[in-house]
TIKOL-859240 format. One record per residue (C-alpha): residue number from 1; residue in three letters; chain; x, y, z. Coordinates in steps of 0.2 Angstrom, whole numbers, plus 2048, in hexadecimal, padded with zeros to 3 digits. Layout:
# residues N
+-----+-----+----+-----+-----+-----+
|   i |  aa | ch |  c1 |  c2 |  c3 |
+-----+-----+----+-----+-----+-----+
| NUM | ALA |  A |   X |   Y |   Z |
...
+-----+-----+----+-----+-----+-----+
# end
This chain:
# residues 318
+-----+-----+----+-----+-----+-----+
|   i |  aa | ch |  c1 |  c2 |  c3 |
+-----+-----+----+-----+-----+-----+
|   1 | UNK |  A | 879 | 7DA | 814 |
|   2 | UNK |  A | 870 | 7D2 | 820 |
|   3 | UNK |  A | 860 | 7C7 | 81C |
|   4 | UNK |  A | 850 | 7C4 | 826 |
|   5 | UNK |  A | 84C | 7B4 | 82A |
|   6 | UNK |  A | 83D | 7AA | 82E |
|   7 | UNK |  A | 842 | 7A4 | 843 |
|   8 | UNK |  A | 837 | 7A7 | 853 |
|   9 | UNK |  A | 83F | 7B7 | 854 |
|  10 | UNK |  A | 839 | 7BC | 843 |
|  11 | UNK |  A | 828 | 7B9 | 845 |
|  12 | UNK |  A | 824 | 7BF | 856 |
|  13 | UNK |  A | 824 | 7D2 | 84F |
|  14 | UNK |  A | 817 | 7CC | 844 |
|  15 | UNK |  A | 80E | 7C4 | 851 |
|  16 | UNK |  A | 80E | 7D1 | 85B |
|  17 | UNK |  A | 80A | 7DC | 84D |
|  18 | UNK |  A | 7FA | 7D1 | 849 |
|  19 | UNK |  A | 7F4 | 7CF | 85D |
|  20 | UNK |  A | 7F6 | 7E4 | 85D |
|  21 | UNK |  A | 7EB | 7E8 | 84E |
|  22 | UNK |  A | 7DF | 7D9 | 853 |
|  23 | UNK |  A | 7DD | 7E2 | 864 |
|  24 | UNK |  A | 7DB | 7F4 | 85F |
|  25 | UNK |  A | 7C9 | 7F5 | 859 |
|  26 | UNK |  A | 7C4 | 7F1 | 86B |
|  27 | UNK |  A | 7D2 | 7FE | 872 |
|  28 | UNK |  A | 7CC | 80D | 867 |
|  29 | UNK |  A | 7B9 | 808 | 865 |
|  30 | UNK |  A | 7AD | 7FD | 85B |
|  31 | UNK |  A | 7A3 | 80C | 854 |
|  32 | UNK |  A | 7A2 | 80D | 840 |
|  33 | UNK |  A | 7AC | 81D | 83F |
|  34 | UNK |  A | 7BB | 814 | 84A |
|  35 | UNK |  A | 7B9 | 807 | 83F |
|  36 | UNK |  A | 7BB | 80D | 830 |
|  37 | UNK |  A | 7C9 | 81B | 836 |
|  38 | UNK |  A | 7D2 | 80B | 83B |
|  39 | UNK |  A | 7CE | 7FE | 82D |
|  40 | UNK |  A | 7D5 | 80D | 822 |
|  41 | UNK |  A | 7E3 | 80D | 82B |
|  42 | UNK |  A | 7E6 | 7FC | 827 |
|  43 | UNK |  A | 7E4 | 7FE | 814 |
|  44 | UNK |  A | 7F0 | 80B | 814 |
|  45 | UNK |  A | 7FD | 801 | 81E |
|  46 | UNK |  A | 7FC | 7F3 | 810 |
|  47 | UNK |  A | 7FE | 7FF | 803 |
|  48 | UNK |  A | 80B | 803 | 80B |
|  49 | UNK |  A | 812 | 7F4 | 80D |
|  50 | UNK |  A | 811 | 7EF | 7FB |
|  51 | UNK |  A | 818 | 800 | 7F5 |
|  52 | UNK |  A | 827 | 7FE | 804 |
|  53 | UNK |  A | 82A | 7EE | 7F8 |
|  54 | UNK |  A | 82B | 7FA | 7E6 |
|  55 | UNK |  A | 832 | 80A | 7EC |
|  56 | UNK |  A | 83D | 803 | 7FC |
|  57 | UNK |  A | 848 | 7F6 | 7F5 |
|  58 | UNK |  A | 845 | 7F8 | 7E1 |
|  59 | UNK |  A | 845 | 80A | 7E1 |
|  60 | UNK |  A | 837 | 80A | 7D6 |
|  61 | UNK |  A | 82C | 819 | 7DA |
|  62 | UNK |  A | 81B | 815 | 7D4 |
|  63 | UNK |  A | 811 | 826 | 7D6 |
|  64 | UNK |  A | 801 | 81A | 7D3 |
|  65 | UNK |  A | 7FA | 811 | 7E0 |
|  66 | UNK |  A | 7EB | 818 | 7E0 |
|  67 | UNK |  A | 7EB | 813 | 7CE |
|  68 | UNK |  A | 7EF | 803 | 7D1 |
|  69 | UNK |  A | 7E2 | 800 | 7DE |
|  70 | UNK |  A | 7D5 | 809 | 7D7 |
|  71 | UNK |  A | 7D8 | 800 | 7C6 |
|  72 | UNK |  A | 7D5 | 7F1 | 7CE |
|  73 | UNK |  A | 7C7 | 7F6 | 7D7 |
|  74 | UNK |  A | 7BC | 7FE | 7CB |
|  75 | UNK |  A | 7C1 | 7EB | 7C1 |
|  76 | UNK |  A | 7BB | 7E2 | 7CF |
|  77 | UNK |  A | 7A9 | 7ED | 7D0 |
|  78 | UNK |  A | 7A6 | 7ED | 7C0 |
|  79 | UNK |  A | 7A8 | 7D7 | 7BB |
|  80 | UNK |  A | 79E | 7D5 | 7C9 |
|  81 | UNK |  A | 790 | 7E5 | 7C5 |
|  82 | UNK |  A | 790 | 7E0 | 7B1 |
|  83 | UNK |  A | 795 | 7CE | 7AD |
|  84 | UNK |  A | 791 | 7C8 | 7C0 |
|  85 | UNK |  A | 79E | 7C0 | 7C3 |
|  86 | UNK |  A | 7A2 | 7B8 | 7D6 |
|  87 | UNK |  A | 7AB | 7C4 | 7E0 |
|  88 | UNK |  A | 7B8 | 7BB | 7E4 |
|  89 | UNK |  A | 7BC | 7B8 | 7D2 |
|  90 | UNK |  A | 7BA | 7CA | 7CE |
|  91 | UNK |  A | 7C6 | 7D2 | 7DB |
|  92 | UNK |  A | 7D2 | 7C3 | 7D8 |
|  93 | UNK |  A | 7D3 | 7CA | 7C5 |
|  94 | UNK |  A | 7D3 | 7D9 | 7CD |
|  95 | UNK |  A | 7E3 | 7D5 | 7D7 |
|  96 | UNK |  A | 7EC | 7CD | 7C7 |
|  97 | UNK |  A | 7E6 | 7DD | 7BB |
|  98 | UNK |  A | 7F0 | 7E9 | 7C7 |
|  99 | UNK |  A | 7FE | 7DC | 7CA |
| 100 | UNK |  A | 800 | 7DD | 7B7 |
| 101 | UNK |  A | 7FF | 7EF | 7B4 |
| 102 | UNK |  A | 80C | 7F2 | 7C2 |
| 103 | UNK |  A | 819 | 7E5 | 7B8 |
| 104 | UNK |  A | 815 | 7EB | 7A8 |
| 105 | UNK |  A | 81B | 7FE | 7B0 |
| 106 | UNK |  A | 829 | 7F7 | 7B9 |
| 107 | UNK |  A | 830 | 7EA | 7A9 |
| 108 | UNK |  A | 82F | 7FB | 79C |
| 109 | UNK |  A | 837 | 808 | 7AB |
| 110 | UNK |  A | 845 | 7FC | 7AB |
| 111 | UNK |  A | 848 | 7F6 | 79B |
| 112 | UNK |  A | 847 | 809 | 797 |
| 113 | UNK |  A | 855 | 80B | 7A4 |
| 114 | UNK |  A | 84C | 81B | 7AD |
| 115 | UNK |  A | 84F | 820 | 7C1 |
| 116 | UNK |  A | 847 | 822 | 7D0 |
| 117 | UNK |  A | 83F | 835 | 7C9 |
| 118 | UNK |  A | 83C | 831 | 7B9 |
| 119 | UNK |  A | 830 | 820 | 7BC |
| 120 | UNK |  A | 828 | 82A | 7CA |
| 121 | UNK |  A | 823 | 837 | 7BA |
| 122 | UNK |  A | 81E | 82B | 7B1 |
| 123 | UNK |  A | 812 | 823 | 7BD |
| 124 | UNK |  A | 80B | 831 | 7C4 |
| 125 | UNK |  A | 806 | 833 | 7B0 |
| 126 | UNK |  A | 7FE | 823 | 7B1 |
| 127 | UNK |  A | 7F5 | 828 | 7C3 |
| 128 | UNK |  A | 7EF | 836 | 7B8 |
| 129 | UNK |  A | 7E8 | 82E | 7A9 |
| 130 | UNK |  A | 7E0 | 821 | 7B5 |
| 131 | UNK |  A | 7D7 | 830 | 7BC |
| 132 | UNK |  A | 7D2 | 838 | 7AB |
| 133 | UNK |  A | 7CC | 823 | 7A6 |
| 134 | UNK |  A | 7C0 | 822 | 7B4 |
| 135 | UNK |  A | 7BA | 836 | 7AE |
| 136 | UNK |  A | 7BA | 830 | 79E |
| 137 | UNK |  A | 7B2 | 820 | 79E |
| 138 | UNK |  A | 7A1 | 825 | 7A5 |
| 139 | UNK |  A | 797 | 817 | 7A1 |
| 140 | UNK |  A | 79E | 80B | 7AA |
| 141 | UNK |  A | 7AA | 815 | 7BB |
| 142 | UNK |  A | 798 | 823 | 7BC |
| 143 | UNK |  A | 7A7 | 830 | 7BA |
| 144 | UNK |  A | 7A8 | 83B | 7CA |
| 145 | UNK |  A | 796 | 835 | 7CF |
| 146 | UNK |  A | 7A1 | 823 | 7D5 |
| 147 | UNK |  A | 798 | 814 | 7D9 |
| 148 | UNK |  A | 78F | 80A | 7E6 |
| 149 | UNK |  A | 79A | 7FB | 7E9 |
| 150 | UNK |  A | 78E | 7F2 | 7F9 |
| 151 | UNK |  A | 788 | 7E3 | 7F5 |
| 152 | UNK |  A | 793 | 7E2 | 7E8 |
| 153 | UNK |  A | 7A5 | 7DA | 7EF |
| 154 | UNK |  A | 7A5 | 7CF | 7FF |
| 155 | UNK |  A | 79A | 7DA | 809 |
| 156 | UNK |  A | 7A5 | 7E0 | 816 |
| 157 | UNK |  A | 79C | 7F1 | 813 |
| 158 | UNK |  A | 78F | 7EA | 81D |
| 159 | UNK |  A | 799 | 7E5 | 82B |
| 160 | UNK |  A | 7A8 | 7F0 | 831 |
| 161 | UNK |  A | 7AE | 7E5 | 83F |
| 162 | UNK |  A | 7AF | 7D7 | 831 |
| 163 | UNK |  A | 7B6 | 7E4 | 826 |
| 164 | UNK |  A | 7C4 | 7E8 | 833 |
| 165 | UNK |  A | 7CA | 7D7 | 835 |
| 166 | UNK |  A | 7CA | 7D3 | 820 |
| 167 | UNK |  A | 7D7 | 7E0 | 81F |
| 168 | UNK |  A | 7E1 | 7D9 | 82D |
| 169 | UNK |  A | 7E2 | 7CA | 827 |
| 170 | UNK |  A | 7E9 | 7CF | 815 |
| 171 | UNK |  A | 7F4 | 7DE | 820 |
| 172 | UNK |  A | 7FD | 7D0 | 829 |
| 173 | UNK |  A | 7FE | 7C2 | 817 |
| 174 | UNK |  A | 808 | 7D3 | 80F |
| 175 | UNK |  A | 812 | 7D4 | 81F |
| 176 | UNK |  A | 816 | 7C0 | 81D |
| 177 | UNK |  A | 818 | 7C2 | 80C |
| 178 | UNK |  A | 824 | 7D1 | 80D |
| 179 | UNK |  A | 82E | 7C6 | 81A |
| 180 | UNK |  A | 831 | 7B8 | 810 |
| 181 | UNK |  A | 836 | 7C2 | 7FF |
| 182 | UNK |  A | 843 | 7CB | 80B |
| 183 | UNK |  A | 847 | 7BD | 814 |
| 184 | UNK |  A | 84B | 7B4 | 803 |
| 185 | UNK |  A | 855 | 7B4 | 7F3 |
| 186 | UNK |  A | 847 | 7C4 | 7ED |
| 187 | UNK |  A | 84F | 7CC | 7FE |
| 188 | UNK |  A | 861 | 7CC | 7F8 |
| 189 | UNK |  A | 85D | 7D3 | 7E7 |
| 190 | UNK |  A | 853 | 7DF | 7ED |
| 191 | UNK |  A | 862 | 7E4 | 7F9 |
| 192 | UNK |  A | 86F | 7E5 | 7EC |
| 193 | UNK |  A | 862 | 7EF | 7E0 |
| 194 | UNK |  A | 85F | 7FD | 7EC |
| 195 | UNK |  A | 871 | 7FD | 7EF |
| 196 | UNK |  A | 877 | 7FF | 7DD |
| 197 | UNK |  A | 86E | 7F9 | 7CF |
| 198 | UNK |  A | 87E | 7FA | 7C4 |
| 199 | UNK |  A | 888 | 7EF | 7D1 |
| 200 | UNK |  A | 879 | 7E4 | 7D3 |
| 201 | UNK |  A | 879 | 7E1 | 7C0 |
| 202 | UNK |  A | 88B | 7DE | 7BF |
| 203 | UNK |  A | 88A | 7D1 | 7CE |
| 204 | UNK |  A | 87C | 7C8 | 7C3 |
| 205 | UNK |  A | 86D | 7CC | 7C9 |
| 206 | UNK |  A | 85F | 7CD | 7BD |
| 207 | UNK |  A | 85B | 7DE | 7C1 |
| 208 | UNK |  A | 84A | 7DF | 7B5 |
| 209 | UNK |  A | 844 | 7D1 | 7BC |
| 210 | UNK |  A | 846 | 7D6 | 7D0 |
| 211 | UNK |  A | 83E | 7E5 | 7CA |
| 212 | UNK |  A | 82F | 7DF | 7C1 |
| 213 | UNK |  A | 82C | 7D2 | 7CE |
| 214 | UNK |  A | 82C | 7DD | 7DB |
| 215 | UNK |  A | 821 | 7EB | 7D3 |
| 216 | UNK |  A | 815 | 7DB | 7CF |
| 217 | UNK |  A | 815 | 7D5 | 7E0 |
| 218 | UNK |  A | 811 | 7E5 | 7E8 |
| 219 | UNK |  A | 805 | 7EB | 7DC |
| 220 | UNK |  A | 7FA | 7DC | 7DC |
| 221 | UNK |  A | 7FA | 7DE | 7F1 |
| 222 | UNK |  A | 7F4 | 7F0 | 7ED |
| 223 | UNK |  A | 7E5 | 7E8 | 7E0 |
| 224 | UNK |  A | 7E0 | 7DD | 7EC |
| 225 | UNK |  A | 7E0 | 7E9 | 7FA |
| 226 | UNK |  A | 7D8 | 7F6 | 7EF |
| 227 | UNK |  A | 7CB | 7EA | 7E9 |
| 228 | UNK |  A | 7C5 | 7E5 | 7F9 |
| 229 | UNK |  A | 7C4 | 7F7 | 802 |
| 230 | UNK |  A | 7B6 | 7FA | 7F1 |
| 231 | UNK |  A | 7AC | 7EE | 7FA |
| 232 | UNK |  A | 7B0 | 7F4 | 80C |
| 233 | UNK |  A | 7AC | 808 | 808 |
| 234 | UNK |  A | 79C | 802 | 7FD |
| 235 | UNK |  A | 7A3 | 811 | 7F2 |
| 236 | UNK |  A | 7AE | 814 | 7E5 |
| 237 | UNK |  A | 7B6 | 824 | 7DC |
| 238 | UNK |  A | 7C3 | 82B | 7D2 |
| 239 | UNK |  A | 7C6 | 836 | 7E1 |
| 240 | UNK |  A | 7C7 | 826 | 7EE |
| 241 | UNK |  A | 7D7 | 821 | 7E4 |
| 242 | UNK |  A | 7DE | 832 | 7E0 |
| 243 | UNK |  A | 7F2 | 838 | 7E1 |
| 244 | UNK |  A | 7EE | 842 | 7F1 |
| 245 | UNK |  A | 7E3 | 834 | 7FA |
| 246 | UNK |  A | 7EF | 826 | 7F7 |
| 247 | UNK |  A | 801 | 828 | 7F1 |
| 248 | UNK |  A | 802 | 837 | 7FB |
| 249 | UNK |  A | 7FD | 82E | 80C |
| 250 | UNK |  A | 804 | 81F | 80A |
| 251 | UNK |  A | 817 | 827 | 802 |
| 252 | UNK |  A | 815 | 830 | 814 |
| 253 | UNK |  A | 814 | 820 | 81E |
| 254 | UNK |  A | 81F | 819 | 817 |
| 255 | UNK |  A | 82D | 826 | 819 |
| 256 | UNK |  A | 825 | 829 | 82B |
| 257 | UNK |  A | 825 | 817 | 82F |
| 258 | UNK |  A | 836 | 812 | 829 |
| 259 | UNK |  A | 83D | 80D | 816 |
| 260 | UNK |  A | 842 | 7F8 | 813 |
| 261 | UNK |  A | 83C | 7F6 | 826 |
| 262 | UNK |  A | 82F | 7E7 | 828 |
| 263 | UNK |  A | 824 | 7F2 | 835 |
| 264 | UNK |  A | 828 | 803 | 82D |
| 265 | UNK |  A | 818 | 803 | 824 |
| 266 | UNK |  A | 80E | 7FD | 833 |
| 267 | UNK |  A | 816 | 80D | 841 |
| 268 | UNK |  A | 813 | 819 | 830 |
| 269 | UNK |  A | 803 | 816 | 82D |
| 270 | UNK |  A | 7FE | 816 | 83D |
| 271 | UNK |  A | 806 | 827 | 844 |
| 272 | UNK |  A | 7FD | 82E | 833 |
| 273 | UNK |  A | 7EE | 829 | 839 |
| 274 | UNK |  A | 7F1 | 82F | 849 |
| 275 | UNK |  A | 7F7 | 840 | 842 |
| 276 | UNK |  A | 7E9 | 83F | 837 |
| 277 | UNK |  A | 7DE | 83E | 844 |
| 278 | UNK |  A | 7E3 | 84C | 850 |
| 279 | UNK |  A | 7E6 | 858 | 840 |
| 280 | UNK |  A | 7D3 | 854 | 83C |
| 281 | UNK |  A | 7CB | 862 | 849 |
| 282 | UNK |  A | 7D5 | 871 | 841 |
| 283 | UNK |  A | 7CA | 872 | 833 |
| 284 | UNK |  A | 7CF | 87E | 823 |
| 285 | UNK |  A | 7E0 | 87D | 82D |
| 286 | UNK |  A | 7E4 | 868 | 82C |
| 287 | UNK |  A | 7EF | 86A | 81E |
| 288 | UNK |  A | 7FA | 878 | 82A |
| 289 | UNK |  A | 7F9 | 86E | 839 |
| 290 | UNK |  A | 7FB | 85B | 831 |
| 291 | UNK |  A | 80B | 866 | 826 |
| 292 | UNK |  A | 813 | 86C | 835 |
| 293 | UNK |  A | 811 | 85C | 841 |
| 294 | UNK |  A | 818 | 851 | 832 |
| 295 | UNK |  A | 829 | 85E | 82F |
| 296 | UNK |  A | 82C | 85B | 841 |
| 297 | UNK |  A | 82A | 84A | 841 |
| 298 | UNK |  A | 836 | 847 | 831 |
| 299 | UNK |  A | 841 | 854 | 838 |
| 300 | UNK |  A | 843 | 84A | 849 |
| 301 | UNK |  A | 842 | 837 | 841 |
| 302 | UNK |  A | 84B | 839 | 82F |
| 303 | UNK |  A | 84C | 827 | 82B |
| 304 | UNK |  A | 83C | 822 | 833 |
| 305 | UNK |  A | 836 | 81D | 842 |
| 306 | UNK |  A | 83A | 80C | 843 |
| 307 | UNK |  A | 84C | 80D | 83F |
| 308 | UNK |  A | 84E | 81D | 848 |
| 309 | UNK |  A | 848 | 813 | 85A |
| 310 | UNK |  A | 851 | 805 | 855 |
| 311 | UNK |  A | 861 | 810 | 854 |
| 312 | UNK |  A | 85F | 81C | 863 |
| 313 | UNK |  A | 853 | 811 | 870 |
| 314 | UNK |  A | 859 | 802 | 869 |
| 315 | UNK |  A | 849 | 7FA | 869 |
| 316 | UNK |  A | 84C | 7E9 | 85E |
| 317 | UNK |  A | 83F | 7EE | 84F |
| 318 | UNK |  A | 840 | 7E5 | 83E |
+-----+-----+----+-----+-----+-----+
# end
């Protein structure tokens, strides 16, 4: 197996990924609704960056990323709304409250030896109860009513530009961080675990610990992420972090964009945003249209997009 390594020719995709992103605000528009269609776009690619770091080389498929970034989201709102905390404190608890819960699923899914399905049951039980917690727990989530988070976190609600450039900044620190785990000795556990776990255990590798460090890693990236957009969307809900508005979207980008590829996440997430945007005018039909458009595109790019033109156009894509 070949590793990634840190050279000029590693960074420049990164580079070029940053100078892109950096650029596009003024390609598409500065209006608030381009903003916020493409600072969500950003959110969802390091989502799914952070699960491409679970699910792609542990095989760990947490159904609960929502869960995970809501959780550390409705933390972060509420230390700084009750006990007034500094926002930078409150999202940084945040950030280590989903980093824990996503290690404390991943130590007990592997101590308890169960596979790909069954920890994806079990997390989309967790997803749930998260769901039926901020429900339940009314006096402190508001239930469905949600919360007004501006003002609250570090006031990127107030400025979307600002707001834009945030997100890119922590897009392209999970790309560097996902480099250099990949890159390193993390990379060739992870490689020999989504290989066979059995051989992997048998070669030494200390397959719990891989597992858990990579379920903490990316889950803390998903708190942090999730704990800044409750600043940026100046609301919060159980439906914000629901199955269907970020598990759904971001297991789709991922798959689109490409499995254990560095920029998989980035092409995935932004053809769904591009398909979510031209499926947007068919009304009561989106869910037809965006169905039909994503069978074709998995039909014609099975492994992803970025392997698939690094195969057949041979374009040189990490």
């Amino acid at each position: 197996m070949t590793v990634a390594r840190w050279s000029a020719g590693g960074l420049v995709p990164l580079a070029a990924t940053g100078a892109v992103l950096a650029a596009l605000p003024w390609v598409v528009g500065t209006g608030i609704y381009s903003l916020r269609i493409t600072t969500l776009m950003l959110i969802q690619i390091t989502y799914a960056v952070a699960f491409n770091i679970v699910f792609g080389h542990t095989k760990q498929l947490f159904l609960c990323v929502g869960a995970l970034a809501g959780s550390s989201a409705y933390l972060s709102v509420i230390l700084v709304r009750d006990l007034r905390l500094a926002p930078a404190v409150a999202i940084g608890l945040g950030t280590l409250a989903a980093g824990a819960l996503g290690a404390l699923l991943s130590y007990v899914a592997a101590r308890r030896g169960l596979g790909v399905i069954f920890v994806g049951i079990v997390t989309l039980v967790v997803s749930l109860i998260f769901q039926n917690l901020l429900l339940g727990l009314r006096r402190y989530t508001n239930g469905e009513t949600g919360i007004v988070t501006q003002g609250l976190g570090v006031g990127l609600a107030g400025a979307a530009t600002a707001g834009y450039y945030v997100f890119l900044a922590v897009l392209l620190a999970a790309l560097c961080l996902y480099r250099w785990l990949i890159a390193g000795r993390p990379g060739l556990a992870f490689g020999a675990l989504s290989e066979d776990e059995l051989t992997a255990e048998l070669a030494g590798i200390d397959v719990t610990r891989y597992k858990v460090l990579a379920a903490a890693i990316g889950a803390g990236l998903i708190g942090l992420t999730g704990a800044l957009f409750a600043d940026f969307n100046g609301f919060i809900s159980p439906s914000v972090f629901s199955l269907a508005h970020v598990d759904i979207v971001v297991l789709i980008a991922l798959l689109l964009g490409g499995v254990r590829t560095l920029l998989g996440p980035v092409v995935g997430g932004a053809a769904f945003a591009l398909i979510d945007e031209l499926v947007r005018p068919f009304g009561q039909a989106t869910v037809l249209a965006y169905g039909v458009l994503l069978i074709v595109l998995f039909l014609a790019f099975r492994q992803g997009l970025v392997p698939t033109l690094r195969r057949k156009v041979r374009v040189p894509l990490p």
